[in-house]
Each structure stands twice: as C-alpha cells, then as structure tokens.
C-alpha atoms as a printed R data frame, in Angstrom:
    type eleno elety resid chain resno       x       y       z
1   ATOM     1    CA   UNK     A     1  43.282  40.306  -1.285
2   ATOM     2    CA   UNK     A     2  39.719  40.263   0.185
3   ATOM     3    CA   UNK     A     3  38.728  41.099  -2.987
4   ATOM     4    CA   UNK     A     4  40.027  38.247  -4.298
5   ATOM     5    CA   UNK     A     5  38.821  35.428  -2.319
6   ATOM     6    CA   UNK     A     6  35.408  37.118  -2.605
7   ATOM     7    CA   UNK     A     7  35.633  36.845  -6.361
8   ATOM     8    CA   UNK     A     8  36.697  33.500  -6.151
9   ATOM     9    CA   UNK     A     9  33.632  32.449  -3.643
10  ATOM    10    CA   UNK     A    10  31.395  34.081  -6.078
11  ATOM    11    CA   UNK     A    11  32.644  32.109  -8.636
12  ATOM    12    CA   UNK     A    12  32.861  28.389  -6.727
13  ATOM    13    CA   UNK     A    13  28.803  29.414  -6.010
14  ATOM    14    CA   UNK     A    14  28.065  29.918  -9.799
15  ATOM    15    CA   UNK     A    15  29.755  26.641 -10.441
16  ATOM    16    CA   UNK     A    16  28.094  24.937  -8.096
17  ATOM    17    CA   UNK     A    17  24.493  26.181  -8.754
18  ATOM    18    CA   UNK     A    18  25.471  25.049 -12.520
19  ATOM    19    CA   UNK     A    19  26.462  21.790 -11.865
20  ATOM    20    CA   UNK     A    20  23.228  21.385  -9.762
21  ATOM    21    CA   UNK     A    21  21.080  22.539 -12.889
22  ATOM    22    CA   UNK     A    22  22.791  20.184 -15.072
23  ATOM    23    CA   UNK     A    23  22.318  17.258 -12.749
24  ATOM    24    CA   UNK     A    24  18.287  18.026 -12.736
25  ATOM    25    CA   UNK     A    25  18.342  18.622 -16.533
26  ATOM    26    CA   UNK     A    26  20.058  15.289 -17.522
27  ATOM    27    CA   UNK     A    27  17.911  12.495 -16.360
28  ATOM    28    CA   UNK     A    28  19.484   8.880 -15.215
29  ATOM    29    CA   UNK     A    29  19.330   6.992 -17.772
30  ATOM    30    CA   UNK     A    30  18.783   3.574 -17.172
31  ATOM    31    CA   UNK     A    31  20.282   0.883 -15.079
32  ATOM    32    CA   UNK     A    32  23.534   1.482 -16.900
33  ATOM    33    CA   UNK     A    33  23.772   4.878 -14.869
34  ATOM    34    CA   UNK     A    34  23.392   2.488 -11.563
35  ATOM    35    CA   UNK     A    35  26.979   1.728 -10.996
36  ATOM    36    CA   UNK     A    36  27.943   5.864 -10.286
37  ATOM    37    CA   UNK     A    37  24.147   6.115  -7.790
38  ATOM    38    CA   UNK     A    38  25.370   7.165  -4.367
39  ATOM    39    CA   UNK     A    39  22.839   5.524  -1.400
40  ATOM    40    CA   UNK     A    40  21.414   9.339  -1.048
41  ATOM    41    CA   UNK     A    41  20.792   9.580  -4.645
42  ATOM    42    CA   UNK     A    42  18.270   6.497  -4.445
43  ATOM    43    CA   UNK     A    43  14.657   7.541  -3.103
44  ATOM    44    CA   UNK     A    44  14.753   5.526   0.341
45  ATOM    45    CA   UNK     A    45  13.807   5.925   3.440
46  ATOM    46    CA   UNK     A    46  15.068   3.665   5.860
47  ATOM    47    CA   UNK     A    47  13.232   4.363   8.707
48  ATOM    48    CA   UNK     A    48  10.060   3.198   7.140
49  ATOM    49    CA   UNK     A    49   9.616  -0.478   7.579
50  ATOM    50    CA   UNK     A    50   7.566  -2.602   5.671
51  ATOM    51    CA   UNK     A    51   5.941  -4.097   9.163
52  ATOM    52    CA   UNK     A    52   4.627  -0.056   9.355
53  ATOM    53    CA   UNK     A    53   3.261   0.674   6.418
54  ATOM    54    CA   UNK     A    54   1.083  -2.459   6.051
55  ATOM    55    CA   UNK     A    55   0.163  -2.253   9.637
56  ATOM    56    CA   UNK     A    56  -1.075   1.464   8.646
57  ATOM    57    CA   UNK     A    57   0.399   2.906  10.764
58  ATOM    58    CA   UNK     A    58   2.432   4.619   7.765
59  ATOM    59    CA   UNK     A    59  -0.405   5.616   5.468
60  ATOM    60    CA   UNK     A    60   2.357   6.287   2.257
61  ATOM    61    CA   UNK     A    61   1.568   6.120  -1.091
62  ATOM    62    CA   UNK     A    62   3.005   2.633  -1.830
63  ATOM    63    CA   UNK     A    63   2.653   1.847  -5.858
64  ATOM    64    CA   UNK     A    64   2.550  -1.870  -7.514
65  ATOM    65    CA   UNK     A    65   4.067  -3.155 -10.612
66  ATOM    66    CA   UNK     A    66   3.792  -6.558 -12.576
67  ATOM    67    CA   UNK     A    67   6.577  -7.026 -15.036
68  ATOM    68    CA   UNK     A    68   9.277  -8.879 -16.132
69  ATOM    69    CA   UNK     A    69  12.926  -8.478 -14.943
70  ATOM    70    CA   UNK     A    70  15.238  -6.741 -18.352
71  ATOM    71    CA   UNK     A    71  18.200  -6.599 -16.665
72  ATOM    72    CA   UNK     A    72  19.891  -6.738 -12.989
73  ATOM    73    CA   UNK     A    73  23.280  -4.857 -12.114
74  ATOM    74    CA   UNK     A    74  25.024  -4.786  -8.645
75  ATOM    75    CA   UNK     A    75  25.704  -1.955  -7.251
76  ATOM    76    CA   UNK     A    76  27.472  -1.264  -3.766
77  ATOM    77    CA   UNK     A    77  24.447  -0.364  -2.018
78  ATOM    78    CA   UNK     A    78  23.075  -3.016  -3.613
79  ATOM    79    CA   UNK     A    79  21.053  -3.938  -6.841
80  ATOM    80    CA   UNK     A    80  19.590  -2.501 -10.033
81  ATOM    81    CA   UNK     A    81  16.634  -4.032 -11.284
82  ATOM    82    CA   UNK     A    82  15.410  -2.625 -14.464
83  ATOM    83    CA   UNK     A    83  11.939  -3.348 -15.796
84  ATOM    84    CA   UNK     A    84   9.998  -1.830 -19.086
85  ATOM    85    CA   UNK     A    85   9.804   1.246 -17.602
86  ATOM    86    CA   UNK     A    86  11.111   1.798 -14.105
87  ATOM    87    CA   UNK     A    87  14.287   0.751 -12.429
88  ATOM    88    CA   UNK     A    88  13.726  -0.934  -8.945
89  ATOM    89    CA   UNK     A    89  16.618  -0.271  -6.347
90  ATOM    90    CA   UNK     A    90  17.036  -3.253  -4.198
91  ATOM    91    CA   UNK     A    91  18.883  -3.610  -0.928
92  ATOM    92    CA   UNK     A    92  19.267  -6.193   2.218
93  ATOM    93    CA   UNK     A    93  15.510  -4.605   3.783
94  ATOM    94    CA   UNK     A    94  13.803  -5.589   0.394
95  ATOM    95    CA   UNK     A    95  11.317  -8.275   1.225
96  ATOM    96    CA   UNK     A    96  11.721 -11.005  -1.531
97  ATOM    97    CA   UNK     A    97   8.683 -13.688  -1.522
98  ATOM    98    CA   UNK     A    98   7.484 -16.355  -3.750
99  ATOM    99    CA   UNK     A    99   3.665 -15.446  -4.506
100 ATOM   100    CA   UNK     A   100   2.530 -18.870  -5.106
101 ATOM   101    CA   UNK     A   101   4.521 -20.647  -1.755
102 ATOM   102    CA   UNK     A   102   4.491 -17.740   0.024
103 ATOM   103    CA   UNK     A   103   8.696 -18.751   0.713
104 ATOM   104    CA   UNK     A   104  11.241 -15.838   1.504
105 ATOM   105    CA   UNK     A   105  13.673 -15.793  -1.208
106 ATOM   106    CA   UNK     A   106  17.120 -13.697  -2.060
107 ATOM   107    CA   UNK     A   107  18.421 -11.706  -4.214
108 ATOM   108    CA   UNK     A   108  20.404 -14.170  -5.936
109 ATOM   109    CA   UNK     A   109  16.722 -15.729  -6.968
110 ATOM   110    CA   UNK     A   110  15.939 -12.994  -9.418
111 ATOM   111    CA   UNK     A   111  17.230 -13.263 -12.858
112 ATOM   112    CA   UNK     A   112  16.493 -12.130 -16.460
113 ATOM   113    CA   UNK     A   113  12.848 -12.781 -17.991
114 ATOM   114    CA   UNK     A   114  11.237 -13.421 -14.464
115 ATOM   115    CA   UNK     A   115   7.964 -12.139 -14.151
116 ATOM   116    CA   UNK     A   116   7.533  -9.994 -10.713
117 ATOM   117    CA   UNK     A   117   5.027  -7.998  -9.149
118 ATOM   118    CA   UNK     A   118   7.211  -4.894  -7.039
119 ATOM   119    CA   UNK     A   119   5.423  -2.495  -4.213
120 ATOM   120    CA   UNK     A   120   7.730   0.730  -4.818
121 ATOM   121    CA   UNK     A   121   8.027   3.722  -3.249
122 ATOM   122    CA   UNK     A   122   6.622   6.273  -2.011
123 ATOM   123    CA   UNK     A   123   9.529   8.352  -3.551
124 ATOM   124    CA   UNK     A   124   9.942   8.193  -7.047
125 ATOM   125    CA   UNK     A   125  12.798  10.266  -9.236
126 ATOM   126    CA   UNK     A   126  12.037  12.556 -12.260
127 ATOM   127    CA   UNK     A   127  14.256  10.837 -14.728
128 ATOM   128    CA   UNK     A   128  13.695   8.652 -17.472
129 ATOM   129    CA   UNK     A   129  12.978   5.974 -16.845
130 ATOM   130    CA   UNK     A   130  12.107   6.630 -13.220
131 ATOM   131    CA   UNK     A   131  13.907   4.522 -10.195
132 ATOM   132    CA   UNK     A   132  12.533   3.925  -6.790
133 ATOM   133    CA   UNK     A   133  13.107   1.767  -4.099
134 ATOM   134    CA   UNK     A   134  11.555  -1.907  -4.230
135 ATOM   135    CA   UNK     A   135  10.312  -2.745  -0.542
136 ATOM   136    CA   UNK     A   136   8.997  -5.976  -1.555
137 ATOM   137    CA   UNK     A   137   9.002  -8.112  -4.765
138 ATOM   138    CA   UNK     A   138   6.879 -11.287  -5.231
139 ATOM   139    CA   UNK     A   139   8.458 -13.975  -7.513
140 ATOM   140    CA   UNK     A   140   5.571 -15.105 -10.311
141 ATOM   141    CA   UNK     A   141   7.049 -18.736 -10.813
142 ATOM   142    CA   UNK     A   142   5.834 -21.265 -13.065
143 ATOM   143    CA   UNK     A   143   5.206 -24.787 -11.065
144 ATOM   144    CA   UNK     A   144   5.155 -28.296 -12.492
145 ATOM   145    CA   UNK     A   145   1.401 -29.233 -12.050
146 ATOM   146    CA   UNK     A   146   0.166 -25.721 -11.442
147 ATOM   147    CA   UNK     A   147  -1.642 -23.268 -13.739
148 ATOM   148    CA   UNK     A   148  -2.234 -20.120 -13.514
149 ATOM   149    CA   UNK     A   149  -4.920 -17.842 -15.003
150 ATOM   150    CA   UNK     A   150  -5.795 -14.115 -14.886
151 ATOM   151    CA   UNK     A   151  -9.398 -13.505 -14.455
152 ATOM   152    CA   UNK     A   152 -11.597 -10.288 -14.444
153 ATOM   153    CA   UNK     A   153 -14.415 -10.631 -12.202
154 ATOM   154    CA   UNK     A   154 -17.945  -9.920 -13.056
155 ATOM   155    CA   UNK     A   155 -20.096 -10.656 -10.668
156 ATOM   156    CA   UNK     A   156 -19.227 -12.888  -7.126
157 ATOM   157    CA   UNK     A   157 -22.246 -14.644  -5.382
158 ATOM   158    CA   UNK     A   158 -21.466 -16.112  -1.989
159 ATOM   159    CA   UNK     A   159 -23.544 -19.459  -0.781
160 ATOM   160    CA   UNK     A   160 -22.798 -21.310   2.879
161 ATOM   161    CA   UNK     A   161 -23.326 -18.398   5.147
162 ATOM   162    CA   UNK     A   162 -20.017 -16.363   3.179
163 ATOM   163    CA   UNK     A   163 -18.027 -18.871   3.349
164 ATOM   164    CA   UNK     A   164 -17.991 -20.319   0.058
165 ATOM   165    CA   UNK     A   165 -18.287 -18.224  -3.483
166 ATOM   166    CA   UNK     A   166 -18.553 -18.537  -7.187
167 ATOM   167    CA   UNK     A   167 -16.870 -15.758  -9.311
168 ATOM   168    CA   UNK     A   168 -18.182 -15.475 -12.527
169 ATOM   169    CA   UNK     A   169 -15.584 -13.949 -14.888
170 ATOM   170    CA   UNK     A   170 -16.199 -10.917 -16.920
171 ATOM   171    CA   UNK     A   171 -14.821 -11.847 -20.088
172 ATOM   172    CA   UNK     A   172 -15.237 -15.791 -20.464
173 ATOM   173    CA   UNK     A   173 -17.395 -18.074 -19.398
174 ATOM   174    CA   UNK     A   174 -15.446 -19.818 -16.932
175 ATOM   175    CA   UNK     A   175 -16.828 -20.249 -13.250
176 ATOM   176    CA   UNK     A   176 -14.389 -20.374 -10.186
177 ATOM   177    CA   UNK     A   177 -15.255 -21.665  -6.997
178 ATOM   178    CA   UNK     A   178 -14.002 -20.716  -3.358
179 ATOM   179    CA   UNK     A   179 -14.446 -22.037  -0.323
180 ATOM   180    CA   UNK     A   180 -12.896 -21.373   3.393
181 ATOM   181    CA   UNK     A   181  -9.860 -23.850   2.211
182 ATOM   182    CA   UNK     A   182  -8.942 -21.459  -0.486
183 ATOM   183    CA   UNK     A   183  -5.639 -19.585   0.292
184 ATOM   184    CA   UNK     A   184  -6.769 -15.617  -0.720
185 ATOM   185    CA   UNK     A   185  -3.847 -12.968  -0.542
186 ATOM   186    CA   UNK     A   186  -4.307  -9.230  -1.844
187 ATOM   187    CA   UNK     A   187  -1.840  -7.326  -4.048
188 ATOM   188    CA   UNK     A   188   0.395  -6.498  -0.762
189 ATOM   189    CA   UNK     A   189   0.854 -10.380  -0.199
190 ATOM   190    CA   UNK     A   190  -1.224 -10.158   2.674
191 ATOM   191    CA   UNK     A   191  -4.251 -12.555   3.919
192 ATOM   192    CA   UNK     A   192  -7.464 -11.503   2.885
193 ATOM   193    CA   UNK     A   193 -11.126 -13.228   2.296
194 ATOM   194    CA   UNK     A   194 -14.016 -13.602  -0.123
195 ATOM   195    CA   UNK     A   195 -15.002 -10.467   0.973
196 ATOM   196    CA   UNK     A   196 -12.364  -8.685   0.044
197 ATOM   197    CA   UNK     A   197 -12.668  -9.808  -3.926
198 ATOM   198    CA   UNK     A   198 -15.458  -7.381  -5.833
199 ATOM   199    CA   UNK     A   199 -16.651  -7.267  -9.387
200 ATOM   200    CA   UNK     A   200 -14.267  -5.619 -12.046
201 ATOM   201    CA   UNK     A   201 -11.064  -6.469  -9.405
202 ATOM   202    CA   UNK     A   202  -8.108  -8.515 -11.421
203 ATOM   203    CA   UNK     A   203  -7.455 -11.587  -9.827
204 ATOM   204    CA   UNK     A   204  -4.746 -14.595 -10.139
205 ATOM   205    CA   UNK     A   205  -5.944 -18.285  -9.972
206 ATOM   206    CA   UNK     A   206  -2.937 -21.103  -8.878
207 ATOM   207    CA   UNK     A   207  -5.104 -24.180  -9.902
208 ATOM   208    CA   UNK     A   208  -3.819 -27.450  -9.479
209 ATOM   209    CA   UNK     A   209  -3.858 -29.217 -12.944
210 ATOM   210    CA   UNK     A   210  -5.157 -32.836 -12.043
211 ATOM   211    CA   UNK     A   211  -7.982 -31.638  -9.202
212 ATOM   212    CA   UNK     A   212  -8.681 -27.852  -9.683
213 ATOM   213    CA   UNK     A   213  -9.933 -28.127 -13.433
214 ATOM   214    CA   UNK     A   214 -13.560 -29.609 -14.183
215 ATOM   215    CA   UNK     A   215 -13.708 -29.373 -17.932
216 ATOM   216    CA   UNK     A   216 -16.343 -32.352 -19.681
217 ATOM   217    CA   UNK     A   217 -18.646 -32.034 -22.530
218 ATOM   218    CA   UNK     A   218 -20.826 -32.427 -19.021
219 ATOM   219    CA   UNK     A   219 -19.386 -28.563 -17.370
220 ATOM   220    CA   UNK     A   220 -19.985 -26.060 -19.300
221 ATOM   221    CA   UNK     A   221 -18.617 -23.689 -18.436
222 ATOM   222    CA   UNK     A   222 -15.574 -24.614 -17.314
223 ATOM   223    CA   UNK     A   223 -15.369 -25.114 -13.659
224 ATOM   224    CA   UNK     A   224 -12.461 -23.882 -11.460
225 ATOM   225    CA   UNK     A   225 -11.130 -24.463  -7.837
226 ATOM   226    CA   UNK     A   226  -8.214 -22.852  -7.147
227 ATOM   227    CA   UNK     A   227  -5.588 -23.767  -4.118
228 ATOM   228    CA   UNK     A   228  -4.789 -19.845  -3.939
229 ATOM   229    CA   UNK     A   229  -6.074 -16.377  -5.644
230 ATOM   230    CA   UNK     A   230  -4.426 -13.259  -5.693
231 ATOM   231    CA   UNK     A   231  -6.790 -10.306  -5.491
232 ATOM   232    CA   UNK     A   232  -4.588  -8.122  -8.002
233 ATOM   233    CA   UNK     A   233  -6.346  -4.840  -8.090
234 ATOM   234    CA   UNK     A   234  -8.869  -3.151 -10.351
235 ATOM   235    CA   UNK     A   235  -9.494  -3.392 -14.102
236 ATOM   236    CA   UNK     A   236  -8.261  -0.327 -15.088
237 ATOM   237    CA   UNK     A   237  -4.479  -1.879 -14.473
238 ATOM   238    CA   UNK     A   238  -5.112  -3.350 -17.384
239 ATOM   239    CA   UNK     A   239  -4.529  -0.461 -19.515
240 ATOM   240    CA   UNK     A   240  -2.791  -0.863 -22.675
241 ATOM   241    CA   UNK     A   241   0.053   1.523 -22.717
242 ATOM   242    CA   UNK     A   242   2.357   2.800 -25.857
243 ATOM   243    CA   UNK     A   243   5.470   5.264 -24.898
244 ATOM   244    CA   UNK     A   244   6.143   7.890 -28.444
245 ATOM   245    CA   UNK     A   245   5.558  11.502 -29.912
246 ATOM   246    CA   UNK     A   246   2.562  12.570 -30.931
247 ATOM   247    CA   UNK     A   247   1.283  14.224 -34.319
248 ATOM   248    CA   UNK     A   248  -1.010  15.601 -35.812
249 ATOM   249    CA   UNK     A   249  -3.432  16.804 -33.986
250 ATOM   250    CA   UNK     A   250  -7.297  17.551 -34.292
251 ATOM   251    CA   UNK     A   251 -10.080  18.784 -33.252
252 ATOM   252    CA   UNK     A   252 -13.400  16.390 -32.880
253 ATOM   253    CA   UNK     A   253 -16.629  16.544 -31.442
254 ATOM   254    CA   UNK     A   254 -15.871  15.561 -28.181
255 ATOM   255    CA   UNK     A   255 -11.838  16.719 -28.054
256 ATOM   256    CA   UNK     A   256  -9.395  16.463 -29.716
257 ATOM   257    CA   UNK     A   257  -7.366  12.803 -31.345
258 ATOM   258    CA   UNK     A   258  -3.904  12.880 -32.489
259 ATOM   259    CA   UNK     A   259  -1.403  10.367 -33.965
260 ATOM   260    CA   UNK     A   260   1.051   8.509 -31.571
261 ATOM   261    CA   UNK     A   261   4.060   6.877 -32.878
262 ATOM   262    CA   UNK     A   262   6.645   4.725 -30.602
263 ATOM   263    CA   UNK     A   263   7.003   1.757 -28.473
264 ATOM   264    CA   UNK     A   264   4.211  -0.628 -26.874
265 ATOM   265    CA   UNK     A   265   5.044  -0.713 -23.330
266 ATOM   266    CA   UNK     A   266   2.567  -3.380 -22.771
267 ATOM   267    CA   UNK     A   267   2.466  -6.945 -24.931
268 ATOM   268    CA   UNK     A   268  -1.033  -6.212 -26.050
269 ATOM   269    CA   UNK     A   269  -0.095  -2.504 -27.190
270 ATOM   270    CA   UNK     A   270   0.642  -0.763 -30.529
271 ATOM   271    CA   UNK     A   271   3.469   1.282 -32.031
272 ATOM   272    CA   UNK     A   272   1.435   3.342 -33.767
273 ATOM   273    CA   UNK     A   273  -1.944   4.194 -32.679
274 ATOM   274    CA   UNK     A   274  -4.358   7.622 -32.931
275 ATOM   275    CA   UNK     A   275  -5.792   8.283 -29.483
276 ATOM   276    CA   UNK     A   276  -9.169  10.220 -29.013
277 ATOM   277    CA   UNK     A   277  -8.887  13.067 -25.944
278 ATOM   278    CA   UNK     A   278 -11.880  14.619 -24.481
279 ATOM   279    CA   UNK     A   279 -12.766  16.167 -21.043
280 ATOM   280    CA   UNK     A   280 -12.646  12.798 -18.701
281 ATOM   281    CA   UNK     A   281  -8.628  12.385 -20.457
282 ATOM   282    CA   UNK     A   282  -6.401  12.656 -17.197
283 ATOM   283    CA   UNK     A   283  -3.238  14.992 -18.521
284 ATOM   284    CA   UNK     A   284  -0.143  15.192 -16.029
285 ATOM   285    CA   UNK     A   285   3.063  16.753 -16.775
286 ATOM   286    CA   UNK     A   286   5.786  13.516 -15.668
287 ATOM   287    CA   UNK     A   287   8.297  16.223 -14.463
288 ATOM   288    CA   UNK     A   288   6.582  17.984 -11.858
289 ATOM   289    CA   UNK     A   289   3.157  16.183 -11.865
290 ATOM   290    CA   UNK     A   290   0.682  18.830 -12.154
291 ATOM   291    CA   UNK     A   291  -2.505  18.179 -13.817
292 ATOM   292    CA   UNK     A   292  -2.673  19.249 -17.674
293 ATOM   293    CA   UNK     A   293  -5.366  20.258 -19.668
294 ATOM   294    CA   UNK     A   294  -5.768  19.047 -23.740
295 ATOM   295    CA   UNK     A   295  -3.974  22.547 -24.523
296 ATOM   296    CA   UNK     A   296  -1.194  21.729 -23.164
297 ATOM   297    CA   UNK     A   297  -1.014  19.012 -25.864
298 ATOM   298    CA   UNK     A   298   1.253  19.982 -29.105
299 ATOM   299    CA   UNK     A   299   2.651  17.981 -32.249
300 ATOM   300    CA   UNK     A   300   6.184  16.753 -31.086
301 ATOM   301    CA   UNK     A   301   5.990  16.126 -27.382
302 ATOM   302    CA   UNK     A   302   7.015  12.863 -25.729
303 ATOM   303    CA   UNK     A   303   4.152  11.214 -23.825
304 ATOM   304    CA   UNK     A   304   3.255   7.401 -22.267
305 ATOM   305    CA   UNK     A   305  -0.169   7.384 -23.513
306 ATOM   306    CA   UNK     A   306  -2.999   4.745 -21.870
307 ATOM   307    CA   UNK     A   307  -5.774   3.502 -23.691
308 ATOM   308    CA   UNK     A   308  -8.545   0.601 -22.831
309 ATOM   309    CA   UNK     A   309  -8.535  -2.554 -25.154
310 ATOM   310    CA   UNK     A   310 -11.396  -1.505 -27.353
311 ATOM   311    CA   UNK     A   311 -10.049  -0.505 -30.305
312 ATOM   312    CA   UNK     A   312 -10.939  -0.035 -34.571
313 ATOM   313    CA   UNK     A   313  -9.914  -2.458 -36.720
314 ATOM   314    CA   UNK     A   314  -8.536   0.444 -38.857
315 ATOM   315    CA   UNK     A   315  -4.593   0.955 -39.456
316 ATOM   316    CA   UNK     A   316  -3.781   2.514 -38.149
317 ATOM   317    CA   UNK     A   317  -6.281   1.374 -34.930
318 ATOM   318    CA   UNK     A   318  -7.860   4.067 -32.892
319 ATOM   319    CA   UNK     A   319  -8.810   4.295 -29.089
320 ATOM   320    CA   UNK     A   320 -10.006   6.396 -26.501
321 ATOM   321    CA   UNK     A   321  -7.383   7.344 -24.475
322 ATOM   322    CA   UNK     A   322  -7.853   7.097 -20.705
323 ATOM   323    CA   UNK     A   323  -4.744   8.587 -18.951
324 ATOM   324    CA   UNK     A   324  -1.439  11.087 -20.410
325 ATOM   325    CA   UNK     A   325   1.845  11.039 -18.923
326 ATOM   326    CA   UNK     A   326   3.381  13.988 -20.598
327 ATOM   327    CA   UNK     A   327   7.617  13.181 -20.694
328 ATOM   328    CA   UNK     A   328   8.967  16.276 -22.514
C-alpha cells in the first residue's frame, strides 16, 4: 500500500512539473488570453505606489510607451488594454490623466484608436506580446483650437536670466519660444523647467491656434509659443521598428546585413527591409534578456528589429540597424 501512494505522489509531481513547462513554453497570446489571467499571473506589485517611485524613493525601472489603444477587454481584476505590441493591465490604482489638462480621468475614458502614452512596469512577462501593469496612462486628446506638434530639439538658447528660451528644432526650421508662463511637464507628467529640455530630447508643443502661431511672409521661420510642452524623452525613441524573420544573411565589411520580412510596428516602418549589423548592433535574446552577439544571428529566427530613419531609396530599402530583440 505504501508503495502505492508513493507511486502515485511520484506521478502527481511529474504532472505537475509538466504542466508548469507547458505553461512557460506557450506564451499568452494576446488580450484574448485576458479573460482566464488570475491577479497573480499579472506582473504587479501593489505595494509600490506611484507617490514612491516618482518621489525616488523606489528607484524601479519604470518604462514609457506612446501608442494607440487596439483593443480593451474587462477582466475581473480589471482591464486589458492591448497596444501594437504590449498588453497594458489596468486596475482601480492606475493613474489615468489627460496630458494636455492635466484632469484625472477613468477607465471608462479610454476607447479604441486613442492615442496614449503608458509608464509600465517594472515587471514585464516573457510572452508574446508581453503584458505588464500600466501605473499611469496619459490621454493624448485632440482639442478644438489646439495643435499639437512633435519637435526634435537642436539647439536651446536661454535669454532673461533662464527664464525665457528659444528651441530651435532639429529637423525644420521652426523656432519655439518659452517663457516662465509656459506650462513644462516631463515624460512622467511631472513639473519640470527650461532646464530640464536639452538638444536631441523629443518634445510635444500644445499651441493655441489663434495666439501661439506667428506665421507671415514677415516670420520666417515660423514662430511658436506654446501654452504647454511635454519633454518626451530622447531621439533615439524615435526608432523605426519592423517585427519578422530574417534571411539571408551576409557578411560585409563592417558585419554582417540580412533580409527582414514582416510587419512595421511603427507608421513610418517597412515590411520588408535589409538591415546592416556591425559591432555597436545591441543583440538581446527577448526570452531571458541576455546580451547576444551577431553569431547568434541565423536565417529563420523571429526578431523586432530597430533601425534609424535614414534609409536607401533601393527596394527593397536598407538601414543600419540600431537595436535586436531576438523573439524565437
């Protein structure tokens, strides 16, 4: 009898080690999967608050996304917000905020097509797409008499001991001016100043249409003074980004280049595109993120593949690749 019920412990143990590999084998895949996530499936931590981490007194590695909303799905715990390529778990301690207004919103403001920018994190799962926990979403709106433009900056020059500043953008001629009556926020939605903006940082003008625009055969450039600017981050965000297999492969001066064939994750992207690898190429493996090396790289494998905007004319075009996200 002992026997027995040992056998039969030995066996319950096998099954449940190989129902635990299968589960890390098979991915979630996509928000469909949302409606069978358990609360300890979904990378939170509660005890976090948001009031810690940008105090810094929680120095986590928070992330930030700018997309638009695919597809929402309620869940018990609470919702599913999938994006191009990550899925954004939502509950009652996610901080919802109009960027513009700066007003709290709900999660009943949200809906299909609206642009967002999400801090995530720090956890994030291994599946495809990933899914992570959305501690704060700002709401990109579009407002009757407000524009909005995305600028690069080149070069900012303050006047008026610091307190005023012209930004001269990188890629266009266009001059914006700011002055102590300009509302500046960072990425995190929090207040920051002038000094706080530096050349090659993405940045969000809210001009108002009628007063903030100085355009005459007499400005040129164009002049702008915006109510509000969000300091966005670096340029390298910009990143065009394609998600495919890659094929192939050669050997060049400098690397290697190979053929990749898929999606465009961003609007500005291409399906098909062949990438040029060399030495500064940063290679992780998505599953475990270690750091690769152009070796590692063979004809078939799955990568998201980012490449700057300059780019042959050729078809198909060709790039230098900047950053590999190896997915299988």
């Amino acid at each position: 009898m002992k026997n027995k019920i040992g056998g039969n412990l030995v066996i319950k143990k096998k099954i449940a080690l190989l129902l635990t590999c299968v589960s890390l084998t098979f991915p979630v895949q996509g928000v469909l999967a949302a409606e069978n996530v358990r609360e300890d499936k979904v990378p939170i931590n509660q005890n976090i608050s948001n009031d810690k981490i940008h105090s810094g007194k929680e120095k986590l590695d928070i992330m930030c996304k700018e997309g638009k909303i695919v597809s929402l799905l309620e869940t018990k715990q609470g919702i599913m917000m999938q994006m191009s390529d990550i899925n954004i778990f939502l509950d009652d301690k996610s901080e919802i905020i109009d960027e513009f207004s700066g007003e709290k919103l709900t999660k009943s403001d949200l809906i299909e097509g609206t642009k967002v920018r999400v801090l995530y994190g720090p956890a994030v799962t291994l599946s495809i797409p990933p899914m992570s926990y959305g501690r704060k979403i700002m709401v990109i709106n579009d407002y009757k008499g407000i524009d909005r433009s995305k600028q690069t900056v080149e070069k900012v020059v303050k006047f008026n001991d610091g307190n005023n500043a012209y930004i001269k953008s990188k890629y266009n001629e266009n001059i914006t001016l700011i002055s102590s009556k300009t509302e500046i926020i960072n990425e995190n939605g929090e207040k920051s100043s002038i000094d706080d903006i530096k050349s090659r940082y993405n940045i969000r003008l809210y001009i108002n249409e009628k007063e903030g625009i100085l355009s005459s055969k007499l400005y040129l450039p164009t002049i702008y003074v915006p109510q509000k600017v969000v300091i966005l981050g670096k340029e390298k965000e910009n990143l065009l980004n394609t998600e495919g297999n890659i094929s192939n492969i050669k050997n060049n001066n400098q690397g290697k280049s190979f053929l990749l064939k898929g999606e465009k994750i961003t609007e500005s992207g291409y399906d098909k595109i062949i990438l040029n690898v060399d030495s500064h190429t940063k290679i992780i493996d998505g599953k475990n993120n270690k750091e690769l090396s152009i070796n590692d790289l063979k004809d078939g494998i799955r990568i998201l593949g980012y490449y700057d905007k300059m780019v042959t004319r050729s078809m198909p075009p060709i790039g230098n690749c900047k950053e590999i996200i190896v997915l299988e």
